[in-house]
C-alpha positions in Angstrom: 28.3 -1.1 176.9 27.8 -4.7 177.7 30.1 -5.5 179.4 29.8 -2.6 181.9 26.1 -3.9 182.7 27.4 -7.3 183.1 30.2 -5.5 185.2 27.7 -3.5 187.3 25.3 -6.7 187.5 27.9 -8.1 189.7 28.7 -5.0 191.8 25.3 -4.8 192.5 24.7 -8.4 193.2 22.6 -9.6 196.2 25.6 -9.7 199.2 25.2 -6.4 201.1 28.9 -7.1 201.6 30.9 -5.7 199.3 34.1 -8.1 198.5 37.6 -7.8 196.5 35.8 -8.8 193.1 32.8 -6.2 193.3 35.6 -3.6 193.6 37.9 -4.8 191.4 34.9 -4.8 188.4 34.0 -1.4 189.6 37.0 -0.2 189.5 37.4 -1.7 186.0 33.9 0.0 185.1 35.1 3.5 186.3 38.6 2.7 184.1 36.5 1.9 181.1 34.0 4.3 181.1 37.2 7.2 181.7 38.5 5.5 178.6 35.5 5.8 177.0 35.7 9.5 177.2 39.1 9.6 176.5 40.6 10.5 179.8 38.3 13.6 180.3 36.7 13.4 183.5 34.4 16.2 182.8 33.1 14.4 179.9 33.0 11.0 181.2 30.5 12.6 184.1 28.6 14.4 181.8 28.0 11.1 179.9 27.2 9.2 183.0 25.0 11.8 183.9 22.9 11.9 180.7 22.9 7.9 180.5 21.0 8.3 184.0 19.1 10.3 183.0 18.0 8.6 179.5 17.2 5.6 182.0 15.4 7.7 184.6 13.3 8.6 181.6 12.7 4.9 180.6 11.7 3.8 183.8 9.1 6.7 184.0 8.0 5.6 180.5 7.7 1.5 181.7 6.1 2.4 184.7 3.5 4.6 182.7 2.9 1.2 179.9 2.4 -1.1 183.3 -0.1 1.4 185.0 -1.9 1.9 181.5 -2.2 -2.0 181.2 -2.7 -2.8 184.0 -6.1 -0.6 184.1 -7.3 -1.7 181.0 -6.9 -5.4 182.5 -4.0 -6.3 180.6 -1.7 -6.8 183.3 -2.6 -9.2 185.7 -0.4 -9.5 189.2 0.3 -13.2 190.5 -2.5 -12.4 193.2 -5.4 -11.7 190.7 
């Protein structure tokens, strides 16, 4: 799994231009994660889609733990 973050790091890096390397790890990504699943597409979906949707729920969660802190003055901005 870490080396499909590390591949998606650098799809999703900064350039707004995609170029030959982004594509070629995506496409190695998509490969891996079919593999993964052993060749069923159906099930390599289904995993992508609840991966998303465990990380959906983790965000939710970290955004809850910043608001919660940062009301009870725990979390300070830069600005403060």
């Amino acid at each position: 799994m870490a080396a499909s973050r590390s591949t998606w790091n650098s799809v999703t890096s900064s350039s707004s231009q995609p170029n030959e390397q982004d594509a070629d790890g995506l496409e190695a990504a998509v490969d891996q994660a079919i593999a993964v699943c052993g060749g069923d597409m159906r099930s390599t979906i289904r995993a992508l889609i609840v991966a998303n949707e465990f990380l959906e729920s983790e965000v939710s969660e970290l955004i809850k733990a910043i608001s919660h802190a940062y009301v009870r003055g725990r979390f300070h901005t830069y600005s403060s």
